[in-house]
C-alpha positions as CSV (number, residue, x, y, z in Angstrom):
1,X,22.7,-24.2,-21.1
2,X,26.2,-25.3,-20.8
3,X,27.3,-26.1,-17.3
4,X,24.9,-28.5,-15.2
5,X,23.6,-26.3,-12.6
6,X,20.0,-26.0,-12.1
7,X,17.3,-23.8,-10.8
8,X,15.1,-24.8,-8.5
9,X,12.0,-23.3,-9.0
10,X,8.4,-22.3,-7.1
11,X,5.4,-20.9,-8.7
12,X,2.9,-19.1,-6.1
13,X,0.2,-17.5,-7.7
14,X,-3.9,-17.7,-6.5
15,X,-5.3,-18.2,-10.3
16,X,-4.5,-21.3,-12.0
17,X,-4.1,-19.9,-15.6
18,X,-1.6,-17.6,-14.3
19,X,0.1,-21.1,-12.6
20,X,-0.1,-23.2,-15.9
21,X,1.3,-20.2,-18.5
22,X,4.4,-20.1,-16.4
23,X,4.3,-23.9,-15.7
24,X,4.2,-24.5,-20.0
25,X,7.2,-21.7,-20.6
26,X,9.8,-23.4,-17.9
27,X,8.9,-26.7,-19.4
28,X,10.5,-25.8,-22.6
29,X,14.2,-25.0,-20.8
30,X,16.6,-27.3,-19.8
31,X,18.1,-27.6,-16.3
32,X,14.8,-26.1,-14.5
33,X,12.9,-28.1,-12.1
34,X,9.7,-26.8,-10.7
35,X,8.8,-28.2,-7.1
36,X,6.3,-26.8,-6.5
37,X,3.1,-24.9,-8.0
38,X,1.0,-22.8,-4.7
39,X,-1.9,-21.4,-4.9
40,X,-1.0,-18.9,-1.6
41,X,1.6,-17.8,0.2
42,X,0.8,-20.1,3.1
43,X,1.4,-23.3,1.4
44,X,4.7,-21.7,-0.5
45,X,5.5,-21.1,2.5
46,X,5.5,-25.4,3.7
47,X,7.9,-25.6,0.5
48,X,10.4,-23.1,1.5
49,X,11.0,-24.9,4.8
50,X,11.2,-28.4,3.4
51,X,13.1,-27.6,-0.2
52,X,16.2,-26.0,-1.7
53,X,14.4,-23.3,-4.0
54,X,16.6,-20.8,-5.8
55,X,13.6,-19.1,-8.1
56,X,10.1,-18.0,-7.1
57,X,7.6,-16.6,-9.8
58,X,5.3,-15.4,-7.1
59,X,1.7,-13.4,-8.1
60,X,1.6,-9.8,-6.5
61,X,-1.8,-9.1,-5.4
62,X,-2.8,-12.3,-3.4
63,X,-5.5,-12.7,-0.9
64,X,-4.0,-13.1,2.8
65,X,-0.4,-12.6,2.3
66,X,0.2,-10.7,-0.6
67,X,3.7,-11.4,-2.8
68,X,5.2,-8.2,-1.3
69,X,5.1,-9.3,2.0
70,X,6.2,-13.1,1.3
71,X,8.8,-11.5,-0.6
72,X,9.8,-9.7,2.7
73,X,9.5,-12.6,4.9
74,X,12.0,-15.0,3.1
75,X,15.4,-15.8,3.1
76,X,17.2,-13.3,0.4
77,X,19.2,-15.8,-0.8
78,X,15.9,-17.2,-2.9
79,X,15.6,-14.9,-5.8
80,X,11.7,-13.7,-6.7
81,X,10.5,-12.4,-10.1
82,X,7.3,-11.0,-9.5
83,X,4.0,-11.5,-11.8
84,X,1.3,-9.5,-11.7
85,X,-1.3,-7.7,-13.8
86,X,-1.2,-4.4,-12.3
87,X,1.6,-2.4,-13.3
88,X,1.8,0.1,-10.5
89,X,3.5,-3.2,-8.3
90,X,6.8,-2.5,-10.5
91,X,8.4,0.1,-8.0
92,X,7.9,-1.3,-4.7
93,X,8.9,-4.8,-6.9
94,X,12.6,-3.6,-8.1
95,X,12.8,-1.7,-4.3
96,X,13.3,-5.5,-2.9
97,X,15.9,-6.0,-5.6
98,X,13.7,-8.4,-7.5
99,X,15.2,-10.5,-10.2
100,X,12.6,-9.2,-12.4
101,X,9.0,-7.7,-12.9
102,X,6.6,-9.7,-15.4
103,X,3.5,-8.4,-16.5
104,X,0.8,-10.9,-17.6
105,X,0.2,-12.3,-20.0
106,X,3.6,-13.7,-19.5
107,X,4.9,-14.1,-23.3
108,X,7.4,-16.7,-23.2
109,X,10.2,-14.7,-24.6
110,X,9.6,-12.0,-21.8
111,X,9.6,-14.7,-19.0
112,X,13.3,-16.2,-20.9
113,X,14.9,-13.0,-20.4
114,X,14.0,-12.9,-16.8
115,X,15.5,-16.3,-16.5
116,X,18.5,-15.1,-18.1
117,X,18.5,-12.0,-16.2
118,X,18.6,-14.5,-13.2
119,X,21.7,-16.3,-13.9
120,X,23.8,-13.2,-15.5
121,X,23.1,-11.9,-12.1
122,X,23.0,-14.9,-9.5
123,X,24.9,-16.7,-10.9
124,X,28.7,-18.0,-12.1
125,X,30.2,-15.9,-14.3
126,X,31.0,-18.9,-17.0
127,X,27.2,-19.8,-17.1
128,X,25.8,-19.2,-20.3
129,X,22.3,-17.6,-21.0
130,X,19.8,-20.6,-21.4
131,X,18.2,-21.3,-24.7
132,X,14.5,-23.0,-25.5
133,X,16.1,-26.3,-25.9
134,X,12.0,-27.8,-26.3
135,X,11.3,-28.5,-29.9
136,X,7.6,-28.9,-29.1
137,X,4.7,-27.5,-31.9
138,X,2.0,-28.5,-29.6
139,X,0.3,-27.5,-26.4
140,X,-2.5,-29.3,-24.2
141,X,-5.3,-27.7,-23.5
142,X,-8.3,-29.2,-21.1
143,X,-11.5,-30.1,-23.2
144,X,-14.6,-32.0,-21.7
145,X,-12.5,-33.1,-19.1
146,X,-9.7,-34.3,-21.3
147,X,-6.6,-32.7,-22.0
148,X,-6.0,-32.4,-26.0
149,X,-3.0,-32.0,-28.1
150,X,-2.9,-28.9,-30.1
151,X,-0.5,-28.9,-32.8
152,X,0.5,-25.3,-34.0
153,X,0.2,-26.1,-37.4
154,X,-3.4,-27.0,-37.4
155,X,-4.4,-24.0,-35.5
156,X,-6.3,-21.7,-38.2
157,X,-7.7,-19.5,-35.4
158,X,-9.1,-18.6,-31.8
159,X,-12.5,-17.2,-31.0
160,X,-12.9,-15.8,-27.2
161,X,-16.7,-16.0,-25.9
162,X,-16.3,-14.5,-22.6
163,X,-14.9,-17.1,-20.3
164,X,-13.9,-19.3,-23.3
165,X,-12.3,-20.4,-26.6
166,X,-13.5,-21.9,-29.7
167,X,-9.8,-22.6,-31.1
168,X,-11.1,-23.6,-34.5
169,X,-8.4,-26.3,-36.2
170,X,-8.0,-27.9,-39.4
171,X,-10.8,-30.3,-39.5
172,X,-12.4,-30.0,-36.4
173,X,-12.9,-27.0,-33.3
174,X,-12.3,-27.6,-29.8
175,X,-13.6,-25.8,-26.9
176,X,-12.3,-25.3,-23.5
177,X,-12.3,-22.9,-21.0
178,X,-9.9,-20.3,-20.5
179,X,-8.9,-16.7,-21.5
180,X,-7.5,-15.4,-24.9
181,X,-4.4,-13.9,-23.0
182,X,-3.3,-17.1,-21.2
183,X,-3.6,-19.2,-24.6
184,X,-2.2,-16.0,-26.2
185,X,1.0,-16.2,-23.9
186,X,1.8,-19.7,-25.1
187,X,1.6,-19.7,-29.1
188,X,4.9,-18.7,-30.3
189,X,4.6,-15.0,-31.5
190,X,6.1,-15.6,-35.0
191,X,3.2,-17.7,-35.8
192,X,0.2,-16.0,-34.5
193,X,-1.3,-12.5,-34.1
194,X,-3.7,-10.9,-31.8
195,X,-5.9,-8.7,-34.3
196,X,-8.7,-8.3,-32.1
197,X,-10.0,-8.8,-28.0
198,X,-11.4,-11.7,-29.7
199,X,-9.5,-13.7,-32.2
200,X,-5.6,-14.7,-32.5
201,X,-4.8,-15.9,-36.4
202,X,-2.7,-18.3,-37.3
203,X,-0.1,-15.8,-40.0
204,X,0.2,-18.8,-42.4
205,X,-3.6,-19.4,-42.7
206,X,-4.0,-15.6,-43.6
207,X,-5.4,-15.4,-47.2
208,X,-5.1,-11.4,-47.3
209,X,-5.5,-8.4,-45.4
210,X,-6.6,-4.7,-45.1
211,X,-6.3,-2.4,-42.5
212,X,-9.7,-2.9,-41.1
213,X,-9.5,-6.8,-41.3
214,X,-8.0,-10.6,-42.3
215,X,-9.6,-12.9,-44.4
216,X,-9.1,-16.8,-43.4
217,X,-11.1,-19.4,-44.2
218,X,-13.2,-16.8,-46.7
219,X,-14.4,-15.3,-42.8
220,X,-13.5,-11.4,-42.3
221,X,-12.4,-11.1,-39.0
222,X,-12.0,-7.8,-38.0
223,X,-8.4,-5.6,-36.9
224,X,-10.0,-3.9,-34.1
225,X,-8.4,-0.2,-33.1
226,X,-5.9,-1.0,-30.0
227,X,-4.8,-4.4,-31.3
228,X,-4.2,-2.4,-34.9
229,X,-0.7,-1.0,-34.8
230,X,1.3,-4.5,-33.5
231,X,-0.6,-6.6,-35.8
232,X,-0.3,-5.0,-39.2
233,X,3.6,-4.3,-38.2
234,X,3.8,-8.1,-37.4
235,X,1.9,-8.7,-40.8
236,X,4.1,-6.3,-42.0
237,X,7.6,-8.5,-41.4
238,X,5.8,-11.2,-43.8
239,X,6.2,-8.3,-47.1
């Protein structure tokens, strides 16, 4: 970004996945500060009285106080981009002139083109639209109580088993526990593919492919029917 104005920014959301995708994605822009990360709209609520927030990524369907009527309840001068899973939300959403309407999993490019969306809008006119300025190839991810570096390029691929992951690297596999989407919304999408409920692939560790399935690792892992279409026409771009 160009200019030196900031966003101030507060995540409210009751899962902690949901938190920690968006927490990962603003991490990688410049000039965004998160204060705070709430689990309900009661505590968000102790933030917007104490802090200057511009920004809130605030969860839909929350027990208590749901987003809708935080969103209500605060000062319209703080702009909200609502996440949720449920897309019936999106209406009643755009009917308090929100910012934006994210549906997880949160994909980092959709979640950088609300941000823009923010400034275009909220913003000066001379600010520029805000890049990915974070040259990072690596996430963390929580294993035996540790949190581990994952480097992209040693991801070969990710096996879901229910509540967690097997993401099999290299020369070793790691497990930890979280879903396939929220580690699916923080792998750059030029680099992996979703071919199944189960598995992501690394593209480049693809040794060939059908229709039905990818070979990697001299494993067939199977192209299952919904995940079909998006992953053969991103297999596709690599002709």
């Amino acid at each position: 970004m160009t200019n030196k104005k900031h966003i101030s920014c507060l995540i409210v959301d009751d899962e902690a996945i949901a938190r920690e995708v968006i927490a990962t994605h603003l991490s990688k822009l410049n000039n965004i500060t998160i204060v705070a990360s709430c689990s309900n709209a009661i505590e968000a609520f102790q933030y917007i009285n104490t802090h200057d927030i511009n920004l809130v990524f605030l969860d839909i369907n929350m027990p208590e106080i749901s987003g809708i009527s935080f969103a209500k309840s605060i000062n319209s001068n703080i702009k909200v981009i609502f996440t949720t899973a449920y897309r019936d939300y999106a209406v009643e959403g755009f009917e308090l002139r929100a910012v934006d309407y994210l549906l997880k999993p949160i994909s980092f490019d959709r979640l950088l083109k609300a941000i823009n969306t923010y400034f275009h809008v909220h913003q000066s006119s001379n600010v520029t639209t805000i890049e990915n300025t974070n040259n990072n190839n690596f996430i963390f991810v929580r294993s035996e109580r540790v949190m581990v570096k994952i480097r992209f390029s040693d991801i070969i691929y990710i096996e879901s088993y229910s509540d967690y992951l097997k993401i099999h690297l290299r020369h070793k596999t790691i497990v930890t526990r979280e879903t396939i989407s929220a580690i699916e919304a923080k792998l750059p999408k030029d680099r992996f593919v979703r071919i199944h409920r189960s598995y992501i692939t690394a593209i480049s560790h693809i040794e060939s492919y059908t229709n039905d399935y990818v070979n990697i690792l001299n494993k067939a892992l199977t192209i299952s029917r919904s995940y079909k279409k998006d992953a053969l026409n991103t297999l596709e771009q690599f002709k």
